[in-house]
C-alpha positions as CSV (number, residue, x, y, z in Angstrom):
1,X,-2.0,-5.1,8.8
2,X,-4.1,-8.2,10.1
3,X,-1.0,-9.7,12.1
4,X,2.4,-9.0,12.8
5,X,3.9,-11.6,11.1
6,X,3.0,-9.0,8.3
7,X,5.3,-6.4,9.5
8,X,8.2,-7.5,7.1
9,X,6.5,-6.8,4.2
10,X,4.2,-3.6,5.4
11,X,7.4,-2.0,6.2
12,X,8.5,-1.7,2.7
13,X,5.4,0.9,2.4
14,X,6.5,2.5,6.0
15,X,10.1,2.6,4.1
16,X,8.5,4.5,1.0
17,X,6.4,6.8,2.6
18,X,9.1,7.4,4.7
19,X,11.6,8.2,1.4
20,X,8.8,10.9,0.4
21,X,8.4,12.2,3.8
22,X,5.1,11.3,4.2
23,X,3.9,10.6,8.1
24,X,1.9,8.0,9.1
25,X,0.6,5.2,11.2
26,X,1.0,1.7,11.7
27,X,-0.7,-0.9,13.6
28,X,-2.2,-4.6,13.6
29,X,-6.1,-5.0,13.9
30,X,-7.8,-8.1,12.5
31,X,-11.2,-7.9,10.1
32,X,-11.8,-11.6,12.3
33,X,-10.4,-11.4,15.5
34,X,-10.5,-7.8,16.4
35,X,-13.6,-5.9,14.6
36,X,-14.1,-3.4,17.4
37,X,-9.7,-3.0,16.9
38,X,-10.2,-2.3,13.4
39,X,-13.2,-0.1,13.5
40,X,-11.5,1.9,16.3
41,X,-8.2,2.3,14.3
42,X,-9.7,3.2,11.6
43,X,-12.0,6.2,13.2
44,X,-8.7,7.4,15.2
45,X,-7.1,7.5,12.3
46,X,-9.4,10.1,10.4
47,X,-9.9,12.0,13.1
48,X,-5.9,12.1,13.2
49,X,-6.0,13.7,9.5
50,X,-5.5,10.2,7.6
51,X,-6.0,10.6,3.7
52,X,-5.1,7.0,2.4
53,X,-5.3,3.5,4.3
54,X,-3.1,0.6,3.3
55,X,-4.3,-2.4,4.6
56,X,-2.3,-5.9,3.9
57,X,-3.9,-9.1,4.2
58,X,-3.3,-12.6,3.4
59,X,-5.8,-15.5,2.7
60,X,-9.5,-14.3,2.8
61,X,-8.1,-11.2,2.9
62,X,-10.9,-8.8,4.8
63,X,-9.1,-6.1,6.4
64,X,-8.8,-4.1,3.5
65,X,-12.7,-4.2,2.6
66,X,-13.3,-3.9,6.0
67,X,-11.3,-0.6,6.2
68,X,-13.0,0.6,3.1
69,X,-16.4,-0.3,4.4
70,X,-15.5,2.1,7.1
71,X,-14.2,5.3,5.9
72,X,-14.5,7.3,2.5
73,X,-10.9,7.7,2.1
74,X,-9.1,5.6,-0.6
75,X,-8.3,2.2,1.0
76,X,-5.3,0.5,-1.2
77,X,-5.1,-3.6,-0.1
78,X,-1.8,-5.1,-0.5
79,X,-2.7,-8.8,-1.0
80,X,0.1,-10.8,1.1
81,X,1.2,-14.5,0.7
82,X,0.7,-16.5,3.8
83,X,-1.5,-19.3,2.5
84,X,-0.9,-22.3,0.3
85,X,-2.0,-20.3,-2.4
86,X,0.8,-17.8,-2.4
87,X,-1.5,-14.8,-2.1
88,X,-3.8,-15.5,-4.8
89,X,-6.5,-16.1,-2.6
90,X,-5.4,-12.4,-1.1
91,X,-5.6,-10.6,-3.9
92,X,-8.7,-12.2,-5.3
93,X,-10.3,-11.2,-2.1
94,X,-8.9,-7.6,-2.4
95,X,-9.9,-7.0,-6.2
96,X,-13.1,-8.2,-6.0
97,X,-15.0,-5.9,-3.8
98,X,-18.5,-5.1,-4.3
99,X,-19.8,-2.1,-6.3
100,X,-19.9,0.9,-4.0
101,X,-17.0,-0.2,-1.6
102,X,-13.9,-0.2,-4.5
103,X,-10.2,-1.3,-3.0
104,X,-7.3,-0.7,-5.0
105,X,-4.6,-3.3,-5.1
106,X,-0.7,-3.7,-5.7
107,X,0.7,-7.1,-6.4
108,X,1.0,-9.9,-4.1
109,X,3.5,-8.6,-1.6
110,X,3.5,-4.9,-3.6
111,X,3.5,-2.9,0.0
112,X,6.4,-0.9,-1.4
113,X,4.0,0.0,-4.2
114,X,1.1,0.7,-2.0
115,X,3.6,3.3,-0.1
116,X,3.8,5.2,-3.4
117,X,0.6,5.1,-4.6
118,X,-0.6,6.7,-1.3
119,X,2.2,8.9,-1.7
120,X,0.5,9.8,-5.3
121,X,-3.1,10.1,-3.8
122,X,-2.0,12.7,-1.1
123,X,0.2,14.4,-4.0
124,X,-2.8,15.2,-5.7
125,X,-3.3,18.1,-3.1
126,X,0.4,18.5,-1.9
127,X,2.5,20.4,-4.5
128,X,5.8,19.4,-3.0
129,X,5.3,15.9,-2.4
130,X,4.5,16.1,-6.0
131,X,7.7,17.3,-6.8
132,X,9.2,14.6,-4.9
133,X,7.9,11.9,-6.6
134,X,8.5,13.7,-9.8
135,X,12.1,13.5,-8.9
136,X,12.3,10.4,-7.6
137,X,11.0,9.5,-11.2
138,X,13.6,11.2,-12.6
139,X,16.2,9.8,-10.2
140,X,15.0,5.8,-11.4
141,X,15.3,7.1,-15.5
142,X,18.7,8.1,-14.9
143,X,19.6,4.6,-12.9
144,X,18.4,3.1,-15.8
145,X,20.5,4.8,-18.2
146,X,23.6,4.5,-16.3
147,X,23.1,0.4,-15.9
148,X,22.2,0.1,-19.5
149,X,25.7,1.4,-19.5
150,X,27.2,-1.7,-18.5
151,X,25.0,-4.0,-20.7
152,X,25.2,-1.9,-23.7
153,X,26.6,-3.4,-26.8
154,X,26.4,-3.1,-30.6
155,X,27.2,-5.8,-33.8
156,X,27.9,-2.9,-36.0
């Protein structure tokens, strides 16, 4: 994340990787204040077996084109709302990447999101973490049945 004052959000992906048992990393470096931060991060981080980078960012938004610009691996942005424009600015910034250097994105504050996608990415090679999210799928269906429960009415 680009600053601390990040953290609250970012840590809904920390909470979801967490959920799936996925490990991972977390740490602030700044595209504008700490380049040689960022690019360091990012290099320890692959050589520490990283597959996915989530990198939230609000207002111009860099970090997360910044971390895709250095590394291969899938970079997912996760465009935060700190400015006047509640984010929008974020995740224009985010989706709009030139050709070559692609960014996925979540919603505006989506970090939870971003934890699962990753989750997915690294799923594509892991066979049980696959299975996890397949039941975690499962899991939301049936919380959706049972609160429909509540709600559930007929006129007949």
């Amino acid at each position: 994340m680009g600053s601390d004052s990040d953290a609250e959000v970012m840590s809904q992906a920390a909470a979801a990787l967490d959920e799936f048992g996925v490990p991972y990393e977390m740490t602030v470096a700044s595209a504008h204040r700490s380049p040689e931060r960022t690019k360091n991060a990012i290099a320890e981080a692959e050589k520490n077996g990283a597959a996915v980078f989530i990198a939230g960012a609000g207002m111009a938004a860099h970090l997360p084109g910044v971390v895709a610009s250095l590394t291969t691996k899938p970079v997912i942005g996760v465009p935060l709302s700190g400015s006047a424009l509640q984010g929008v600015d974020a995740l224009y910034a985010i989706v709009q990447m030139p050709p070559g250097i692609p960014v996925a994105s979540v919603a505006i504050g989506g970090a939870r999101n971003a934890g699962i996608l990753a989750a997915q990415i690294i799923g594509v090679a892991d066979s049980a973490l696959a299975g996890r999210l397949r039941q975690n799928r499962t899991k939301m269906a049936a919380a959706v049945a049972e609160k429909s429960k509540k709600v559930d009415k007929s006129t007949r």
